[in-house]
NUSE-962319 format. One record per atom (N, C-alpha, C, CB): z, y, x; residue in one letter. Coordinates in steps of 0.001 Angstrom, whole numbers, padded with zeros to 6 digits, always signed. Glycine has a CB too. Layout:
# NUSE-962319
ZYXa;...
This chain:
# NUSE-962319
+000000-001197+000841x;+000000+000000+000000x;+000000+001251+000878x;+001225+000004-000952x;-000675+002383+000321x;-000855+003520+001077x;+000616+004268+000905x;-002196+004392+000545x;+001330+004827+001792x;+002625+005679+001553x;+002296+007047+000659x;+003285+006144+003098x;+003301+007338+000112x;+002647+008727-000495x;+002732+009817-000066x;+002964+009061-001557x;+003235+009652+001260x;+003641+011157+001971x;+001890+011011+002781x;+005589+011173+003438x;+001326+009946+002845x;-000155+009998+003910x;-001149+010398+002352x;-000754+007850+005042x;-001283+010012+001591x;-002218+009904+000407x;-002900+011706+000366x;-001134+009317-001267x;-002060+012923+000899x;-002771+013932+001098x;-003788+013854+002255x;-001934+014909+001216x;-003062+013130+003324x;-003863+013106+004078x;-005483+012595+003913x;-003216+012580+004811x;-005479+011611+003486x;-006628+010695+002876x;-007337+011541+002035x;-006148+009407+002038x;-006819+012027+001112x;-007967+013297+000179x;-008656+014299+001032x;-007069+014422-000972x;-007734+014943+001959x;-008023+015688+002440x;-009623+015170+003484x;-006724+016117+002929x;-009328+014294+004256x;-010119+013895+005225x;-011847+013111+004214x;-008957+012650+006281x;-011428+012759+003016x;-012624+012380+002334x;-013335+013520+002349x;-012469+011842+000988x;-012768+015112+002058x;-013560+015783+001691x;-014294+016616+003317x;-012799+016621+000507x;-013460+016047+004186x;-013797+016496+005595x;-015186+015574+005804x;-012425+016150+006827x;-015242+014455+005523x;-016029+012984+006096x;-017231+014053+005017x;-015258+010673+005485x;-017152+013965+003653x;-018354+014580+002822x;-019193+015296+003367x;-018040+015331+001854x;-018360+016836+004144x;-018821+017866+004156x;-019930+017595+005427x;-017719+018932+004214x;-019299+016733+006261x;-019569+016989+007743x;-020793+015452+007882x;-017713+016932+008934x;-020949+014580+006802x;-022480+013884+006787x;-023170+015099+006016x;-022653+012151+005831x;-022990+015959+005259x;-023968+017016+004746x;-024775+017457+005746x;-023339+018188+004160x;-023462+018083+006822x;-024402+018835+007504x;-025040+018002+008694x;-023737+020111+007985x;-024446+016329+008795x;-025438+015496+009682x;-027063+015101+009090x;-024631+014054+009946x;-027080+015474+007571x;-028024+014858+007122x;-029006+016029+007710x;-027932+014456+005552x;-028894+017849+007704x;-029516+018952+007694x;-029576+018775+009553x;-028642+020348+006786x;-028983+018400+010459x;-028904+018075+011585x;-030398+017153+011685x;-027465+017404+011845x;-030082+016317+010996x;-031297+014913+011319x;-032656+015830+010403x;-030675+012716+010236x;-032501+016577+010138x;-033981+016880+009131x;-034435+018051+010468x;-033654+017837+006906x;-033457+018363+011017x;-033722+019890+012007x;-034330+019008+013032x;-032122+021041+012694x;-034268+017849+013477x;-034253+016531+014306x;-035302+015564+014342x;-033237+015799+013944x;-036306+015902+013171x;-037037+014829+012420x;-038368+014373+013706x;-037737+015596+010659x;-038834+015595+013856x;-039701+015637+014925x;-039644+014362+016443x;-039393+017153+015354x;-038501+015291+016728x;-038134+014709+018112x;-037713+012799+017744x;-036487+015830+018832x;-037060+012658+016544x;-036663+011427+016051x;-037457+010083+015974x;-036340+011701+014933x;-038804+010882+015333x;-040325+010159+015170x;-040857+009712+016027x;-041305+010799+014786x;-041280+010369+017567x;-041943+009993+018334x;-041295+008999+018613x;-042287+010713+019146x;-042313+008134+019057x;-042826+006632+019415x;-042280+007078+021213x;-045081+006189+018991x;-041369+007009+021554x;-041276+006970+023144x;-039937+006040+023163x;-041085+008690+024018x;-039914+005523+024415x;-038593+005045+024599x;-037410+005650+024309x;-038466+004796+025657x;-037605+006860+025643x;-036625+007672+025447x;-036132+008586+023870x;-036978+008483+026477x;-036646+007770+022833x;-036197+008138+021496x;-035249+007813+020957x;-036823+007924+020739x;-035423+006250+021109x;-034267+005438+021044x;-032752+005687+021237x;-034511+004656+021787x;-032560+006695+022566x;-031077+006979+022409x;-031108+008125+021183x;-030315+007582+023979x;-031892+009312+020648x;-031695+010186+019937x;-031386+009473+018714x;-032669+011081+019954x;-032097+008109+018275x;-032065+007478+017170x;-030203+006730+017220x;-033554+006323+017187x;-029811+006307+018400x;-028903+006099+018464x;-027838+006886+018145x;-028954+005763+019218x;-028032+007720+018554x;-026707+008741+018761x;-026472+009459+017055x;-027183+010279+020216x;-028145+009594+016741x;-027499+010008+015151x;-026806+008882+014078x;-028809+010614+014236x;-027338+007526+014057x;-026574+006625+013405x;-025145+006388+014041x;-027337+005415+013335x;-024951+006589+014969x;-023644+006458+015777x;-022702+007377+014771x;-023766+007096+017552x;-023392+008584+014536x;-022814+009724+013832x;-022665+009228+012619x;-023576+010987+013822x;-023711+008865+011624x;-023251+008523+010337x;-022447+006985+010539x;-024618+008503+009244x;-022418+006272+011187x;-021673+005250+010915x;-019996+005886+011066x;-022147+003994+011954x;-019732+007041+011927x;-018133+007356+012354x;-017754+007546+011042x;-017717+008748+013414x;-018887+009032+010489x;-018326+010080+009357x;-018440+008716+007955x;-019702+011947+009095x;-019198+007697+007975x;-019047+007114+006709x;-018246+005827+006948x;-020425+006867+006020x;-017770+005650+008224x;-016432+004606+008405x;-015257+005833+007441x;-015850+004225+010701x;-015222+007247+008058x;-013914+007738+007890x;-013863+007763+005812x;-013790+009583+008923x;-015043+008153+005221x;-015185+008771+004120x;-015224+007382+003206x;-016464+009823+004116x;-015462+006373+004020x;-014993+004748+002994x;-013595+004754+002896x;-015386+003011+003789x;-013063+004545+004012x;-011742+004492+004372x;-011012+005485+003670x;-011572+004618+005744x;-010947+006934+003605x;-010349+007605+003028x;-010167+007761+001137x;-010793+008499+003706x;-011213+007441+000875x;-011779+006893-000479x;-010961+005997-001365x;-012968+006128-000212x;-011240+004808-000582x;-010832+003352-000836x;-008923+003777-000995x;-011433+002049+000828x;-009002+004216+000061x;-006985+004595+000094x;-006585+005345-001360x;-006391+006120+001693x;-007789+005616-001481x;-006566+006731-002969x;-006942+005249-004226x;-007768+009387-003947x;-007411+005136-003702x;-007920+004377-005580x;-006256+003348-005363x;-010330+002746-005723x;-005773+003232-006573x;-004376+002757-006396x;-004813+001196-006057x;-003279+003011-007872x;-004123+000225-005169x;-004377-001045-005111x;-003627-001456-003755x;-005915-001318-005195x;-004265-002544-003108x;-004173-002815-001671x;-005744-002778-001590x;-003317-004308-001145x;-006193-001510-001164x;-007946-001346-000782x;-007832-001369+000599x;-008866+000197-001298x;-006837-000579+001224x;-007471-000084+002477x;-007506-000846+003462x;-006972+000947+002948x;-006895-002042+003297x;-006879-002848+004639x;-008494-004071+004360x;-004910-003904+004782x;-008529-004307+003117x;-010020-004584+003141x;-011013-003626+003607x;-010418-004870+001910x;-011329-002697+003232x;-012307-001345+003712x;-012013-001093+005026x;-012057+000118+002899x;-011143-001131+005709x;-010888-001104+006961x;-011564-002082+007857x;-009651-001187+007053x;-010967-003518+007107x;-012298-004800+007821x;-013765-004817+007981x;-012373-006005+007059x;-014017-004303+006378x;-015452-004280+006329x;-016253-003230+006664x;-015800-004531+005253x;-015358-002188+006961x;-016899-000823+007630x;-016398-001072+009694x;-016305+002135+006718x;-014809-001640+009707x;-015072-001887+011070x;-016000-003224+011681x;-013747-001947+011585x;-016363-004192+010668x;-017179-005281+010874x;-018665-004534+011084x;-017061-006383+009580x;-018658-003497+010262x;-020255-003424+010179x;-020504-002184+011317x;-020918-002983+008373x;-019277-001207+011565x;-019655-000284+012826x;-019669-001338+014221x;-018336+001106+013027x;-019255-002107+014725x;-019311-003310+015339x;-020890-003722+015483x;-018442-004330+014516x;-021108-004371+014401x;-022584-004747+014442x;-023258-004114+014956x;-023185-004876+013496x;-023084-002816+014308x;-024424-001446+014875x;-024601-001273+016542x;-023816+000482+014302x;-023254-001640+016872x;-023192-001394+018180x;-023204-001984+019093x;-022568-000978+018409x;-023488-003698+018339x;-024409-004632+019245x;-025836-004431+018959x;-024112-006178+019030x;-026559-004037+017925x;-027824-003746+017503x;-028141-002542+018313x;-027938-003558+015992x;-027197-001948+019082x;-027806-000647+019756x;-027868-000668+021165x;-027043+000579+019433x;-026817-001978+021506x;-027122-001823+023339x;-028110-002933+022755x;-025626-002295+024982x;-028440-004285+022219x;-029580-004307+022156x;-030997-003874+022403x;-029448-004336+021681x;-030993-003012+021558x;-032359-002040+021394x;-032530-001786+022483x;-032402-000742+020607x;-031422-001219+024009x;-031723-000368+024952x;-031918-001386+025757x;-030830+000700+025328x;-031741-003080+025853x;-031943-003531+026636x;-033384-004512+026499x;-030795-003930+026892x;-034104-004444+025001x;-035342-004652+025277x;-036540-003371+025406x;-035619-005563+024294x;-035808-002177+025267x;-036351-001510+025827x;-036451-000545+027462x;-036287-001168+024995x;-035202-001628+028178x;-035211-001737+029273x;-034613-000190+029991x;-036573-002251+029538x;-033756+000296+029116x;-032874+001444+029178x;-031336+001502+029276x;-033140+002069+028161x;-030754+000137+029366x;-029157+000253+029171x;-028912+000481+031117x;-028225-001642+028203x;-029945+000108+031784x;-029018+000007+032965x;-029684+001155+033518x;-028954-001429+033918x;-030133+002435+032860x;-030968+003381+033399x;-029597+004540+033488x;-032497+003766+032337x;-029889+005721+034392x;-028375+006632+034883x;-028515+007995+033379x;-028628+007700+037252x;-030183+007789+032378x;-029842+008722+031533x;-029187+008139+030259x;-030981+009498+031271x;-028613+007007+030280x;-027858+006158+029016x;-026769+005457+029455x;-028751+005060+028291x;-026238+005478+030580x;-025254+005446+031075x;-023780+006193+030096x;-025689+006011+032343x;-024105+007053+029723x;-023073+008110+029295x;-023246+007737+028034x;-023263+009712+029615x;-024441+007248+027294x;-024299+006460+025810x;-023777+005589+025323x;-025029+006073+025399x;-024042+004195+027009x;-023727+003056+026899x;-022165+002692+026676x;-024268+002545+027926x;-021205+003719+027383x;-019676+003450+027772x;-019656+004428+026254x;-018801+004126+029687x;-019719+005142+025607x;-019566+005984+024888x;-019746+004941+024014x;-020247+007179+024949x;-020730+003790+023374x;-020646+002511+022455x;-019928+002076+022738x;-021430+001622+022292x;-019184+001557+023940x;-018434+000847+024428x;-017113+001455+023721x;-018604+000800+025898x;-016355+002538+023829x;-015488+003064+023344x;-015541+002977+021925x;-015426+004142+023808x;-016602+002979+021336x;-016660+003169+019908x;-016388+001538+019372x;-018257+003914+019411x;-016586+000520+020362x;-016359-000731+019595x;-014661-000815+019781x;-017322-002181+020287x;-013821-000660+020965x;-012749-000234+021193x;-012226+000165+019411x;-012918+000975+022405x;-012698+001611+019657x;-012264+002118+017793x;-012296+001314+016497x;-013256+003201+017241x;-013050+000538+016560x;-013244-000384+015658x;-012691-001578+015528x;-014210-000568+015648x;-012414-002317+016717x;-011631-003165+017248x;-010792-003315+016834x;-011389-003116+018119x;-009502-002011+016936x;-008316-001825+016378x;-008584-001173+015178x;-007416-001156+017189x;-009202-000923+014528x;-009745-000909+012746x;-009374-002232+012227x;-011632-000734+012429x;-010344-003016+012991x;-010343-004104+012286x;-008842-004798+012427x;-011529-004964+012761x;-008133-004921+013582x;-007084-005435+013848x;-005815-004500+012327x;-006863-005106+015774x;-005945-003229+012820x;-004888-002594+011910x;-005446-003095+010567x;-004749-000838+012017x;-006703-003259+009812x;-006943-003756+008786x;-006492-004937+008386x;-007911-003726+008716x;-006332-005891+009172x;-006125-007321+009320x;-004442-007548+008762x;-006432-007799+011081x;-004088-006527+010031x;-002698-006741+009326x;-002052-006004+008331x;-001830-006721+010140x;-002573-005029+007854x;-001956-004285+006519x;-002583-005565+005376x;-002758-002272+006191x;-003266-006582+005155x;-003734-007460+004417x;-002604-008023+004349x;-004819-008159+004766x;-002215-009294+005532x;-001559-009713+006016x;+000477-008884+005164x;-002313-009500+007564x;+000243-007837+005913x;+001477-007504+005185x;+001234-005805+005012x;+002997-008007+006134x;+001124-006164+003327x;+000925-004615+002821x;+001974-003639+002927x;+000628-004560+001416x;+003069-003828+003030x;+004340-003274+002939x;+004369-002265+004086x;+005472-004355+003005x;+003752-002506+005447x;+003625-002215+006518x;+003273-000621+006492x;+002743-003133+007081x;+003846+000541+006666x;+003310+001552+006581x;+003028+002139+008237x;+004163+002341+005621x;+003596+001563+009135x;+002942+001934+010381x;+001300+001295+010576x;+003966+001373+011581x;+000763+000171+010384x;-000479+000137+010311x;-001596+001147+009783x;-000528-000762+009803x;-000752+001211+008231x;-001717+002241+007740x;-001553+004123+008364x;-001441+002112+005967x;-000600+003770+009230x;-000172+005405+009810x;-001834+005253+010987x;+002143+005559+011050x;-001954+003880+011498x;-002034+003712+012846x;-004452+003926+012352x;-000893+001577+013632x;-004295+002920+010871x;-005764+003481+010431x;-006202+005222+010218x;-005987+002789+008950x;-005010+005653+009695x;-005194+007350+009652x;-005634+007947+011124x;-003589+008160+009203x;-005111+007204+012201x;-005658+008235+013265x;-006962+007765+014031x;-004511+008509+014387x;-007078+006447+013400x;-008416+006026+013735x;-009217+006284+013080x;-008633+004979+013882x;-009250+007025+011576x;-010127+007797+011046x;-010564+009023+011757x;-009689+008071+009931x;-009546+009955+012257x;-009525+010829+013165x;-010073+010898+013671x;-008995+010992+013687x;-010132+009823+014630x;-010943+009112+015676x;-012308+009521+015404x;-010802+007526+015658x;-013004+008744+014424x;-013924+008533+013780x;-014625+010169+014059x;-013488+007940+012300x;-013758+010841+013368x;-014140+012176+013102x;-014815+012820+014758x;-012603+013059+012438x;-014084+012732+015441x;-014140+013481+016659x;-015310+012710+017392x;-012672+013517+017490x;-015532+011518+016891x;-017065+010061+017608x;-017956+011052+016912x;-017278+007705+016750x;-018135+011406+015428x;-019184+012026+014921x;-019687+013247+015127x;-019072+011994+013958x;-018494+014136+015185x;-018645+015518+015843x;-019233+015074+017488x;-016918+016462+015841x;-018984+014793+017987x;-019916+013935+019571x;-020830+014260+019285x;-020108+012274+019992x;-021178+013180+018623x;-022363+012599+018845x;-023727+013771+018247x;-022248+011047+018023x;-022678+014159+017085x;-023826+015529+016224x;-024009+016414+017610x;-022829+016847+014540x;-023197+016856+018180x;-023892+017904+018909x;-024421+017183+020121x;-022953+019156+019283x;-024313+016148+020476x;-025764+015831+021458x;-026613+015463+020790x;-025794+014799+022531x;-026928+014974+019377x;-028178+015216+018502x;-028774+016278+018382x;-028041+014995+017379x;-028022+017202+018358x;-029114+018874+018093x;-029122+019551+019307x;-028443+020231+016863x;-029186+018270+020427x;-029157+019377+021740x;-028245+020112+022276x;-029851+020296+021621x;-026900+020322+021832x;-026035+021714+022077x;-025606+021383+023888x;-024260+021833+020722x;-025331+022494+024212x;-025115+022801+025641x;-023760+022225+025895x;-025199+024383+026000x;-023696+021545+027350x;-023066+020148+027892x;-022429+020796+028892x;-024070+018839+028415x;-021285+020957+029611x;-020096+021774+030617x;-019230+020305+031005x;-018844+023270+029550x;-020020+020420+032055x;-018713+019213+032415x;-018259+019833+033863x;-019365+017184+032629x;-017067+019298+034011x;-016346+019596+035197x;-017030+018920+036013x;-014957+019316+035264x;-017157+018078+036187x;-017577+017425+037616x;-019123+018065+037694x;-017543+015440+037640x;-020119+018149+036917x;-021030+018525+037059x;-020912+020207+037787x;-021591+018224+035827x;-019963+020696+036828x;-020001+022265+037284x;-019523+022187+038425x;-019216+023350+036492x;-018729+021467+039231x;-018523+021737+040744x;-019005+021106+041620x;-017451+021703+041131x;-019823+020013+041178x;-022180+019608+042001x;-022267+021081+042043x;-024188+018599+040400x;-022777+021697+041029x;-023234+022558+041220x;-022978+023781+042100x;-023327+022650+040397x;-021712+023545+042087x;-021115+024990+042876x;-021382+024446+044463x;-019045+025432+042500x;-021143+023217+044863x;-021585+023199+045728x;-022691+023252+046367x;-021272+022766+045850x;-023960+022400+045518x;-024568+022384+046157x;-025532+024580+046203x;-025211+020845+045707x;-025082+025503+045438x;-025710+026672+045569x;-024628+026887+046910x;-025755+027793+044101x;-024047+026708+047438x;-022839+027395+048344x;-023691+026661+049463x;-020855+026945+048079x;-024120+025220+049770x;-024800+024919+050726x;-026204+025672+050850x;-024868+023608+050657x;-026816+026040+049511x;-027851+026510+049752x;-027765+027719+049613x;-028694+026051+049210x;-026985+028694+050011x;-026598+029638+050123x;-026638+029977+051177x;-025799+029751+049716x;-025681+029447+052464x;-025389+029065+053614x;-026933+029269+054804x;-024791+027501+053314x;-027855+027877+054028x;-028934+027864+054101x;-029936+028819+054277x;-029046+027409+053439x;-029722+029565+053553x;-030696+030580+053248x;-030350+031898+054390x;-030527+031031+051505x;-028987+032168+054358x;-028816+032857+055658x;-028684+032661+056978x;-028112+033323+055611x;-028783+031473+057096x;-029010+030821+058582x;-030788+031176+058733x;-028543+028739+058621x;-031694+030800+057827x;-032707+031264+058004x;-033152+032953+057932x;-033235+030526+057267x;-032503+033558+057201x;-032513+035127+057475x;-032210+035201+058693x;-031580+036034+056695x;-031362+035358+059780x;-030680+035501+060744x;-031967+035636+061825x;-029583+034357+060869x;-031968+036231+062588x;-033269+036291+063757x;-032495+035565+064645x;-033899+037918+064464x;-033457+034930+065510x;-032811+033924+066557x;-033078+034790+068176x;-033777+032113+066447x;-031938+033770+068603x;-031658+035001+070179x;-032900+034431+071109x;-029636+034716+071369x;-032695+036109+071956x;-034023+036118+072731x;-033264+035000+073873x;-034677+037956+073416x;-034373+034421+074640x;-034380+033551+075736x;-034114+034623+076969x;-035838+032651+075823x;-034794+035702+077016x;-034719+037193+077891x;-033331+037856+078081x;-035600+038382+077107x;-032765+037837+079112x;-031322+038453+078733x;-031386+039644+078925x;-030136+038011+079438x;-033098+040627+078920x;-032901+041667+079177x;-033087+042427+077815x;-033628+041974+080258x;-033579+041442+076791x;-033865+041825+075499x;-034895+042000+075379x;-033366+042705+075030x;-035508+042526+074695x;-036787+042432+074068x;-037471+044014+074535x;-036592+042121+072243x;-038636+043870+075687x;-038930+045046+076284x;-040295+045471+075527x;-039026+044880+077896x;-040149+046991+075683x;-041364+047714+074981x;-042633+047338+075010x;-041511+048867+075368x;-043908+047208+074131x;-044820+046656+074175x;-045538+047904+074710x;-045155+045934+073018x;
């Protein structure tokens, strides 16, 4: 059974999960183009947006299912973490007959599925046992933040679907170095080099 001090929570987050496939659906239509082409390298864009609707419609089952009065949520919990699971053998799949999982630009996709089966994992586990024993209100504390979860996989993944601009630390200090070497560089070559003449350089 859902506690009734969480049951706001659950309304609340259905109408979060709603709002935020709306604007994945207006995301994927802004997207349609790049989505279509026939290239390999499509495949992760195709990935990354179902990645997205599978988080936001794991969270918006889950949150759903919890209000309707019953023992729902630990079933709904099994069955959208069974089926986000699947997707995410159907997706390193895809990249490995298309000969992209062991490539360095899906690297950052591949561990990023990897984490997402992690999430699901313990979906399914916390589902398992709120079945097991409904009474249990730390399980169902423990599905609320794996909805969360969910939330923050989809928000991901949406903004490397529409392209948005990427800041990473380690990258930003590659970078700093390598302009500081080529910095360096550049004034070692400005610099005039010494005469061989120790009388200097005499009038022409």
């Amino acid at each position: 059974m859902v506690p009734d001090d969480i049951r706001d929570f659950f309304a609340a987050s259905a109408g979060v999960a709603g709002a935020l496939i709306g604007l994945l659906f207006v995301a994927i239509s802004v997207s349609a183009e790049r989505l279509a082409r026939e290239e390999a390298r499509t495949q992760v864009h195709r990935i990354r947006a179902v990645a997205a609707l599978i988080a936001f419609t794991n969270a918006l089952a889950v949150s759903l299912f919890s209000l309707i009065p019953g023992q729902k949520i630990g079933d709904t919990s099994v069955v959208v973490a069974a089926i986000g699971m699947l997707f995410v053998v159907a997706a390193l799949l895809s990249l490995v007959r298309l000969r992209q999982l062991l490539q360095w630009v899906t690297i950052h996709d591949v561990l990023f599925l990897l984490g997402l089966v992690v999430v699901f994992a313990l979906q399914l586990a916390e589902g398992l046992a709120v079945i097991a024993d409904p009474g249990n209100s730390g399980d169902v504390n423990t599905i609320a933040i794996l909805v969360v979860c969910c939330f923050f996989i989809g928000i991901a993944r949406s903004w490397e679907l529409i392209g948005g601009p990427s800041i990473g630390f380690r990258r930003e200090i590659t970078a700093l170095v390598r302009n500081h070497d080529r910095g360096g560089e550049s004034a070692h070559e400005r610099s005039p080099a010494p005469s061989d003449d120790p009388a200097g350089p005499r009038p022409g």
